[in-house]
N, C-alpha and C positions, 0 to 999 in steps of 0.2 A: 397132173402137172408137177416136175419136181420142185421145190422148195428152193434149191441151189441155184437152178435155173433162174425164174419169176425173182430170185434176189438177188441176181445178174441183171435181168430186166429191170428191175427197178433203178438200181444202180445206176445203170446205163441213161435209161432216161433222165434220174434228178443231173447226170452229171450233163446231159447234152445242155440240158435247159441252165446251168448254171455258167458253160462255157460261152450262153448265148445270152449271158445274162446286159453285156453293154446294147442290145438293141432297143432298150427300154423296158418298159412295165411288163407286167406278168402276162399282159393281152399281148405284145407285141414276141414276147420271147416262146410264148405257145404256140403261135403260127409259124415260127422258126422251126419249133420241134414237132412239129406237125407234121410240116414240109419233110422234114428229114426223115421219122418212123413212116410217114407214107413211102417214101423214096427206096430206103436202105435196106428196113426191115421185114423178114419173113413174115408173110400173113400168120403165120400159127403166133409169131414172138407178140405181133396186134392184141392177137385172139385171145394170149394171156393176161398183157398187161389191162388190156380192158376188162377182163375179166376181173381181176387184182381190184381194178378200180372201181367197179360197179359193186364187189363184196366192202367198197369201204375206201382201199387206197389211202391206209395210213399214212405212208413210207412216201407218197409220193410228195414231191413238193407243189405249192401251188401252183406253177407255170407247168407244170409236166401235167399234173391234174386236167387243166384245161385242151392242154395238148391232147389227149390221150382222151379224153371226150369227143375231141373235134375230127377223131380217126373214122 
């Protein structure tokens, strides 16, 4: 997995969950970005950031965390 990539991924998710940030709490803005990397996202883009997240997911923020568990 490239490094540039997966810190694209990351990127990508803290920023969906942060533009998603007026539908409430960190529970309400996960199922938003849920919704969306279920939707939008290539299964492998999935495959890595859950990967990302299961090594730890420093990078991630908390709503994208929960997000990205609920894949």
């Amino acid at each position: 997995m490239g490094s540039h990539q997966l810190a694209s991924l990351i990127r990508m998710a803290n920023q969906i969950a942060e533009n998603n940030r007026h539908v409430g709490d960190d529970a309400a803005v996960a199922k938003v970005v849920s919704g969306h990397l279920s939707r939008f996202w290539a299964r492998s883009m999935k495959q890595q950031i859950q990967a990302y997240l299961q090594a730890g997911g420093e990078e991630l923020n908390p709503a994208a965390r929960v997000a990205i568990a609920q894949l």
